[in-house]
Each structure stands twice: as C-alpha cells, then as structure tokens.
C-alpha positions as CSV (number, residue, x, y, z in Angstrom):
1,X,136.1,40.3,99.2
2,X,135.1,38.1,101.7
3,X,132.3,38.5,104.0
4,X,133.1,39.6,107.4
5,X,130.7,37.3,110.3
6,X,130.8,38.3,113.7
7,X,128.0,37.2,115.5
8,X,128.5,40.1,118.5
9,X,128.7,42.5,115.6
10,X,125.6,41.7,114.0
11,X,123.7,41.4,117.6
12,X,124.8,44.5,118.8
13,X,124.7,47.1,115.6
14,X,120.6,45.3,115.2
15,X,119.7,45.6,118.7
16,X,119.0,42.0,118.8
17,X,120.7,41.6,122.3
18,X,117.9,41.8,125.8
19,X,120.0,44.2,127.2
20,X,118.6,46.6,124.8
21,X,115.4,44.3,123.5
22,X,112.9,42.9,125.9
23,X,112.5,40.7,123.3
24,X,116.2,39.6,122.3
25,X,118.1,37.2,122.5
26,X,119.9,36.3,125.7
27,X,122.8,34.0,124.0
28,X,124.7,37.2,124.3
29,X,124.4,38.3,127.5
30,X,123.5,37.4,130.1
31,X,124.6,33.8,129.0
32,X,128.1,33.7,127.7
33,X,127.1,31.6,124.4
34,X,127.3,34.3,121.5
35,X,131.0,35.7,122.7
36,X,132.4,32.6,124.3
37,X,131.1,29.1,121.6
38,X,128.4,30.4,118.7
39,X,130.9,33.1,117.4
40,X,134.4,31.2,116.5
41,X,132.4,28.0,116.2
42,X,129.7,30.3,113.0
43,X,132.9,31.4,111.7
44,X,134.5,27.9,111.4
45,X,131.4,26.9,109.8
46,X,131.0,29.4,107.3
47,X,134.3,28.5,105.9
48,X,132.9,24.9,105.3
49,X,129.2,26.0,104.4
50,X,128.4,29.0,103.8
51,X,124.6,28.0,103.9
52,X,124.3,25.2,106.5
53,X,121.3,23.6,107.5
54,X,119.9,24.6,110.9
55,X,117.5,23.0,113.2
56,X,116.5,25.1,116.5
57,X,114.5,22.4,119.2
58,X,111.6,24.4,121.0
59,X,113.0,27.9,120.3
60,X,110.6,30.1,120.6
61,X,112.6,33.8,120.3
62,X,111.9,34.4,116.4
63,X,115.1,36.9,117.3
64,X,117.1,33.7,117.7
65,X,116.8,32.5,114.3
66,X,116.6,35.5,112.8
67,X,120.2,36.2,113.9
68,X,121.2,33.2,111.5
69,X,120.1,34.5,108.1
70,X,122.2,37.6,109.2
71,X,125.4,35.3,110.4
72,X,125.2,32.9,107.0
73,X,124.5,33.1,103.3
74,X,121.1,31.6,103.1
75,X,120.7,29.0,105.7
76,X,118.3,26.1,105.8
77,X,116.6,27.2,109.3
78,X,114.2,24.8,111.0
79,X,112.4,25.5,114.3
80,X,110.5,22.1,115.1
81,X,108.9,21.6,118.6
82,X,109.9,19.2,121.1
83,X,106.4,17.6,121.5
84,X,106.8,17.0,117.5
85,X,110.0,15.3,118.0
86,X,108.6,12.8,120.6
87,X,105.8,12.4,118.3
88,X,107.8,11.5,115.4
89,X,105.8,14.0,113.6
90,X,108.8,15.9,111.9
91,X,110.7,14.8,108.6
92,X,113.7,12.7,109.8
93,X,114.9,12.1,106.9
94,X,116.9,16.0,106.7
95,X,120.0,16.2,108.2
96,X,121.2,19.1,110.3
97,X,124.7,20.9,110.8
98,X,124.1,21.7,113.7
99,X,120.7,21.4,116.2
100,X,120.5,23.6,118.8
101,X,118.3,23.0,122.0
102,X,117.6,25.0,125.0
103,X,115.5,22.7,127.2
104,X,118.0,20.7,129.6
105,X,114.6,18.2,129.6
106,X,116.3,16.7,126.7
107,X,119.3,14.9,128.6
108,X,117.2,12.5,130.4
109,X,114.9,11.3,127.3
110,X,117.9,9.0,125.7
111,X,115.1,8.2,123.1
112,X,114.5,12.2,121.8
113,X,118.6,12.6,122.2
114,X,119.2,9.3,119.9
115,X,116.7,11.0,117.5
116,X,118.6,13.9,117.3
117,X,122.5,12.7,117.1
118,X,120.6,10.9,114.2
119,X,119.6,13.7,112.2
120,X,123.3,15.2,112.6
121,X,125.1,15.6,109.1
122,X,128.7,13.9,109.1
123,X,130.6,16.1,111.9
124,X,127.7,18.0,112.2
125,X,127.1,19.2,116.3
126,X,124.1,18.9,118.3
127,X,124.4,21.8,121.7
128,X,122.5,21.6,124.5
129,X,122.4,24.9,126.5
130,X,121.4,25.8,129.6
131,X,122.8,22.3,131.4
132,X,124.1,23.2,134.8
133,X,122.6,21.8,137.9
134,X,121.9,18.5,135.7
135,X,125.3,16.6,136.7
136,X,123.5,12.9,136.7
137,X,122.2,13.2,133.7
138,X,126.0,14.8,132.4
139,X,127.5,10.8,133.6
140,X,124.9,8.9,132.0
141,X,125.1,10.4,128.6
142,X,129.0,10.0,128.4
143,X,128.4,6.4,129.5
144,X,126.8,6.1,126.5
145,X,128.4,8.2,124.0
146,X,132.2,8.6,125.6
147,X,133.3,5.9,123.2
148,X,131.3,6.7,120.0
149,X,131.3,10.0,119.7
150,X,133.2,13.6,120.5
151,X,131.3,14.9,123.7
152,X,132.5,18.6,125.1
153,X,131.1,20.7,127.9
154,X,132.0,24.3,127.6
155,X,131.6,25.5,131.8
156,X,131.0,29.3,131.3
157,X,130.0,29.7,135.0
158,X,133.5,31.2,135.7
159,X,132.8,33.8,133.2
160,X,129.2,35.1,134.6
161,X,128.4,32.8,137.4
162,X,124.8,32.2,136.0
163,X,123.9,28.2,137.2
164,X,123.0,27.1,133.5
165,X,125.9,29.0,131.4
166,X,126.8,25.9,130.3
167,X,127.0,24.2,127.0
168,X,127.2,20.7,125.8
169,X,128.3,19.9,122.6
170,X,128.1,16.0,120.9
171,X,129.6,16.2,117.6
172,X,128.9,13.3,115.1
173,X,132.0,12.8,114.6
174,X,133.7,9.1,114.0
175,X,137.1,9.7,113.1
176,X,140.0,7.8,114.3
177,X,140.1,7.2,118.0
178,X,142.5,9.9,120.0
179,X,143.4,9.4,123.1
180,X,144.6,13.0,123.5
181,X,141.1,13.9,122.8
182,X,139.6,11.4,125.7
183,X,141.5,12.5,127.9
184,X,140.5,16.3,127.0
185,X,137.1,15.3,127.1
186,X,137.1,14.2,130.5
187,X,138.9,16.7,132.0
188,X,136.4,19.0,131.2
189,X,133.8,16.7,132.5
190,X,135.8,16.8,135.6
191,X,135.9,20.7,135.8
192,X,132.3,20.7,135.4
193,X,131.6,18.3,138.4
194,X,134.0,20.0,140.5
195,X,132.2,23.2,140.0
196,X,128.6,21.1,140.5
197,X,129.9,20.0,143.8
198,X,131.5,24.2,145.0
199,X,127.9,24.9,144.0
200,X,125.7,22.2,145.9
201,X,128.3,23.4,148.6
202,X,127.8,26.6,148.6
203,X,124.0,26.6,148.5
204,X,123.9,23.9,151.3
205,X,126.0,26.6,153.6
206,X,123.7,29.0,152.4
207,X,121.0,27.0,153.7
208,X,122.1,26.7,157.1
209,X,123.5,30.5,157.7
C-alpha cells in the first residue's frame, strides 16, 4: 500500500506547529507555506523521489527539518549556513532537489543566488520565503533569470495578510521555451507588484492619519 504524505497531517498529529509549540515551526501557520506550496509540491516529489536530497540555507528550527524525515522515505537533509555559503566553505559539488531559504538577504547577493541555482539537480527548485516588501530586488532577479529559467511567486498575502507570506520559486528547469508559461510568470509578477504598491499605499495613509 502506498504511503499516505500530508504534510498538515504529520504537523498537526506531532505538535510540530507554533500554535501549539513555542518551538515549531511557523510554515504552517501563521505563514501560509505548509497548506498553500510545501504540501502538493512534497507530494509531487515523492512520486519522483521518494528520498530526495534536501538543503535548508540558515535554518535554524531543528523542527523544520525534522518535519522532512517524517514527509519522505529517507531524505538526504542538509542545513548549511549562509556565512558558509559566501565562504565557499560547503561541498558544491552535491546537488539539491530542492534548497530552501528563509533569509530574503539572499535576493540582493546575485553571487550567493548563482551559487545556489547551481547546486540545483535537473528540475530541482530553489524557494525563497519570506520575500514581501523586497519588490526591487523581485525585477532585478527576473531580468536575469526570466529567460533562462522557470521563476514563480506564490502571493499568500490574500490568504493571511502577513507582509512576507510570500514565496519565490526558481526551478532549474531548461525545457523548451513556452510562451504560455511567460506569460503566466509575469502575471504573477504583476499581482505581486500590484499588491507591493496597495501596501506602500496603505501604510503611507497610515502614516499621515
């Protein structure tokens, strides 16, 4: 029988959530992550690899990883600091399904962001939480990457209006060139402008009341 993954499951029946653990993980709430992008995007994985490779940038919630060996059969689970990465003090010679960093720091050092799209795996996905209220830095990476690679932003701000529930995804991914997929891409570049500028807006008005 096949294993049954859900990532809200397995975070909720462990108490591995901060709503209920001062020390858990807050991917599920209050961030919209777990429910909204980690669990159909685990369960997609698993299908391909069932014990991917993992590399978490900087995390340092052990209740983050932990949730991985619970989600996947064995994964290869990394946890490498950022100050490493600069340093080039890390083995760059593994390759990662998917790296996942929280620091938003990360989208204005092109040099640490070419290091990672590097260590990618073929269509593997590097995410970058936590980047509202970084909308500059948003343009100048898909100046550099629109054309080369699959860039998504995933705007969760009109689920819980947090200012960071946002997501962005660059997957190393170089298959035939779709317009239909452009396009896609930046309309949701678009949304997440719009919603930069009602926010800059709205805390502006704020300001002056």
């Amino acid at each position: 029988m096949e294993k049954e993954n859900n990532l809200i499951k397995i975070i909720e029946t462990n108490n591995f959530s901060i709503k209920n653990n001062p020390f858990g993980t807050k991917r599920l709430w209050p961030y919209s992550y777990i429910e909204l992008f980690y669990n159909s995007f685990c369960k997609k994985l698993y299908k391909i690899n069932q014990s991917p490779s993992i590399l978490e940038v900087n995390q340092e919630n052990i209740i983050n990883l932990e949730i991985w060996n619970f989600f996947f059969n064995e994964p290869n689970i990394k946890n490498i600091s950022l100050e490493k990465i600069k340093r080039n003090e890390y083995e760059d010679s593994i390759k990662f399904d998917i790296i996942i960093v929280e620091n938003k720091a990360v989208l204005s050092n092109q040099k640490i962001l070419s290091k990672l799209i590097s260590s990618l795996n073929p269509k593997g996905v590097l995410v970058i939480e936590n980047i509202g209220r970084a909308p500059k830095n948003i343009i100048r990476i898909f100046q550099k990457y629109y054309m080369k690679l699959k860039i998504d932003i995933h705007d969760f701000r009109y689920n819980r209006f947090i200012l960071k529930n946002c997501i962005l995804l660059i997957e190393n991914k170089k298959n035939k060139f779709s317009i239909f997929d452009k396009i896609q891409e930046l309309i949701l570049l678009f949304k997440f402008l719009f919603t930069e500028f009602i926010i800059s807006l709205l805390l502006v008005t704020l300001k002056i009341k």
